[in-house]
Structure formats: C-alpha cells, structure tokens
N, CA and C of each residue as an Amber inpcrd file, in Angstrom:
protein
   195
  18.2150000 -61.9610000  41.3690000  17.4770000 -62.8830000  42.2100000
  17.1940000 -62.2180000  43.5490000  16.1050000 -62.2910000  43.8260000
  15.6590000 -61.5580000  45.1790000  14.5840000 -62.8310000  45.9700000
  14.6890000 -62.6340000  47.2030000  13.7710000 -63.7410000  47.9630000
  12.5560000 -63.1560000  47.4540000  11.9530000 -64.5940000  48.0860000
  10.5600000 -65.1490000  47.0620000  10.4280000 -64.8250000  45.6030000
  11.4870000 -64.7140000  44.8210000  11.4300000 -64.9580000  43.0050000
  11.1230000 -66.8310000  43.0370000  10.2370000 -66.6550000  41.9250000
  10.4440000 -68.0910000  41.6900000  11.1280000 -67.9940000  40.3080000
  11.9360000 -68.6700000  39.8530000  12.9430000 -68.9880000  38.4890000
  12.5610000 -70.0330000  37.8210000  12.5810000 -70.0470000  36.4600000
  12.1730000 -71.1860000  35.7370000  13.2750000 -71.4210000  34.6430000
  13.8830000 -72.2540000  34.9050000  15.0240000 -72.9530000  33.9340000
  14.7780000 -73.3230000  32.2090000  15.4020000 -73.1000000  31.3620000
  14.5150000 -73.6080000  29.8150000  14.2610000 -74.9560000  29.9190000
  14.9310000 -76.0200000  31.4430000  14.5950000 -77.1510000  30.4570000
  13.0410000 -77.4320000  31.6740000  12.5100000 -76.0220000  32.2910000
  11.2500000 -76.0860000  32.7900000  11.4480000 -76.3980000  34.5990000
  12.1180000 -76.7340000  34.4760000  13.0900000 -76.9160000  36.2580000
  12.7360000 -75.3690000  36.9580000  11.7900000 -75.7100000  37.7610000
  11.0800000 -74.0320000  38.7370000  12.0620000 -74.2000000  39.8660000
  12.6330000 -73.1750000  40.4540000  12.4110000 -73.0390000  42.3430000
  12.4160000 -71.6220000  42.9050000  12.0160000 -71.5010000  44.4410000
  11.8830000 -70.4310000  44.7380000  13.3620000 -70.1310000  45.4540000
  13.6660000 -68.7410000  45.4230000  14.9240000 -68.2650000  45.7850000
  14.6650000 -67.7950000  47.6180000  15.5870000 -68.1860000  48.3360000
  14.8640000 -67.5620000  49.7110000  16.4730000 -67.2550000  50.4900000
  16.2010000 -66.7220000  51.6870000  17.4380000 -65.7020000  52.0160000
  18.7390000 -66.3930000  52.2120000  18.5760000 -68.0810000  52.3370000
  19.7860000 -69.0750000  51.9670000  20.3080000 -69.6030000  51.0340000
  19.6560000 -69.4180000  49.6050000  19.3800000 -69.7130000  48.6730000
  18.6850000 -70.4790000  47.8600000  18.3420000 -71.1590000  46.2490000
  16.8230000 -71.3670000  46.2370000  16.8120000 -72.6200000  47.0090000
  15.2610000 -73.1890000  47.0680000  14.8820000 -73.4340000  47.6090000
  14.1190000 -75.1410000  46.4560000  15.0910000 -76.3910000  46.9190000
  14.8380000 -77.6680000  45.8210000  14.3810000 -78.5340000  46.2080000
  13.7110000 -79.6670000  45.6770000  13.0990000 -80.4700000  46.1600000
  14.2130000 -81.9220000  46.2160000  14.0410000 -82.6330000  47.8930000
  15.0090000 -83.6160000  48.1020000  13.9880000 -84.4020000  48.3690000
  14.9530000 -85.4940000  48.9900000  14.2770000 -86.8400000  49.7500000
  14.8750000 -87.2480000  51.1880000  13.5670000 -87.3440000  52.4380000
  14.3390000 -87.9070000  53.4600000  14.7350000 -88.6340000  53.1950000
  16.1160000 -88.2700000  54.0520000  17.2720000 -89.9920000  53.9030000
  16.4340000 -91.3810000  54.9630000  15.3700000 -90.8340000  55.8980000
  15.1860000 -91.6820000  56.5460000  13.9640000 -92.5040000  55.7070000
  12.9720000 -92.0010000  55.2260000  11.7050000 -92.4990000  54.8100000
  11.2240000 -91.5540000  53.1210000  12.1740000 -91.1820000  53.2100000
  12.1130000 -90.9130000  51.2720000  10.8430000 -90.1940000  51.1420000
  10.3900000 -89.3130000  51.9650000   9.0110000 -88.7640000  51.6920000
  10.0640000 -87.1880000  51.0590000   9.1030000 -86.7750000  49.9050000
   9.6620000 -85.2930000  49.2050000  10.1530000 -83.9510000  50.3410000
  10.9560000 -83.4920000  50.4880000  11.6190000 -82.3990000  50.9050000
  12.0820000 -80.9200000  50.7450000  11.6720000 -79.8740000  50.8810000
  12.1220000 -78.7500000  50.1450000  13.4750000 -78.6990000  51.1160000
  14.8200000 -78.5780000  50.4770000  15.7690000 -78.1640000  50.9720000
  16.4730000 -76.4130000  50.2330000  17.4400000 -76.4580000  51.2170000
  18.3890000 -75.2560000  50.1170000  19.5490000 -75.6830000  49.1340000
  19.3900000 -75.8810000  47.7350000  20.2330000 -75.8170000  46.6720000
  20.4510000 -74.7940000  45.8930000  21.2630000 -75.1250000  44.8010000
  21.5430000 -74.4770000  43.9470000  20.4130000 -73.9070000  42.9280000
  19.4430000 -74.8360000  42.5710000  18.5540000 -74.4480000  41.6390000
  18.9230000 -75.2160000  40.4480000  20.2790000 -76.0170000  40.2470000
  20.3320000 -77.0800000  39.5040000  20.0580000 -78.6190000  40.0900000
  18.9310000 -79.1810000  38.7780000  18.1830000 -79.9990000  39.6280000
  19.4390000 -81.2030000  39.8430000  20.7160000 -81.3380000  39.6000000
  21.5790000 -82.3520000  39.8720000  22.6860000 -81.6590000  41.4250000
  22.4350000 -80.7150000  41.3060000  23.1650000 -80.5680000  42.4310000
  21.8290000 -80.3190000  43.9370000  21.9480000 -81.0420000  44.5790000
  21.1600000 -81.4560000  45.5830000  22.0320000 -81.0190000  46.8340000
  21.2800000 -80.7090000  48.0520000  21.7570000 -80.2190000  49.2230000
  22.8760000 -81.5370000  49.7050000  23.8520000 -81.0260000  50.6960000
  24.7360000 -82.2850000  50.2080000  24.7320000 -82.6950000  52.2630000
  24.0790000 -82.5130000  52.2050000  23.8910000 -82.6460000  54.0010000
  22.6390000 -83.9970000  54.1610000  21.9720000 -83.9290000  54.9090000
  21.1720000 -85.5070000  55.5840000  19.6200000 -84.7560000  55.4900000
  18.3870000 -84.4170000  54.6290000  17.0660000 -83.9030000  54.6800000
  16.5630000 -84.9290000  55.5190000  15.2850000 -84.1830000  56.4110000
  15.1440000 -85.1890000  56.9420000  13.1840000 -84.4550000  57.0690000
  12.5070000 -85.4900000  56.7680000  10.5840000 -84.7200000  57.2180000
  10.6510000 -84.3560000  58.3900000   9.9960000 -83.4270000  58.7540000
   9.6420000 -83.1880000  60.4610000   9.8560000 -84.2580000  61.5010000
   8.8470000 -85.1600000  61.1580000   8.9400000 -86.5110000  61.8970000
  10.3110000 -87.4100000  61.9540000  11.1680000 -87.5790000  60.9150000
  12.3590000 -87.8930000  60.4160000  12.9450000 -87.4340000  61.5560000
  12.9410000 -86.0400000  61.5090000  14.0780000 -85.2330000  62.2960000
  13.7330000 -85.5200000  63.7150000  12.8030000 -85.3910000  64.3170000
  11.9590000 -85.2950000  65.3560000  12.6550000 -86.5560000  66.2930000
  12.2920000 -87.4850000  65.5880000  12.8930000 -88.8970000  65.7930000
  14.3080000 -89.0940000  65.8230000  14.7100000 -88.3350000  64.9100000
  16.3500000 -88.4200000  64.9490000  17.3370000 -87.7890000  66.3030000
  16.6620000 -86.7590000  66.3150000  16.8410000 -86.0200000  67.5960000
  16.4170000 -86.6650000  69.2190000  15.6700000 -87.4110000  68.8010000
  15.0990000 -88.1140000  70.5900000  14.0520000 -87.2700000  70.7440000
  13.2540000 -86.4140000  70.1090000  12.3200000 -85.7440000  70.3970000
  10.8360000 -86.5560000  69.9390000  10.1260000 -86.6400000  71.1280000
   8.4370000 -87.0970000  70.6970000   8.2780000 -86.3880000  69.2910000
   7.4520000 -87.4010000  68.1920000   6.6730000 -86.7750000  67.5370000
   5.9080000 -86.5770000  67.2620000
C-alpha cells in the first residue's frame, strides 16, 4: 500500500490509502452530510473520533462560516 493507491475489497468496498491511512467515508455527527475520514478500509470499522463538514467544524470551533 502506498499513498494515493486506491484498493478494492472482493465484496467491492474501494478507498484511497493516504499518509494517515486509507481514507473512508463517514457522517457528520452534527448534520449527517457524507465525510471522507481516516479508517481502516473496513467498511465497519469507522473513524472512532467526532467527523465533522467544514461548516460543522467551523461552527463547532466559534469560527464564522
């Protein structure tokens, strides 16, 4: 596995690998809009921290968005 490989699982499950590792699709915890986070590359193990959209975060932080 080398950054930017993308991997494709047999049961068809893609992601790209990047220098934290690959790279999966979540959900903001605030407004549930889709997320690329860093996982495993198994689609059940999910980043285990708080994803959040730009705006999500932006807001979360006290920062204008």
């Amino acid at each position: 596995m080398a950054v930017g490989d993308w991997h494709v699982r047999d049961s068809g499950y893609r992601f790209r690998e990047t220098l934290h590792g690959p790279m999966v699709w979540g959900a903001c915890v605030d407004c549930v809009k889709p997320v690329l986070v860093v996982g495993s590359g198994d689609p059940r193990d999910r980043f285990s921290g708080d994803p959040r959209c730009v705006t999500c975060w932006r807001r979360h932080h006290g920062l204008a968005a």
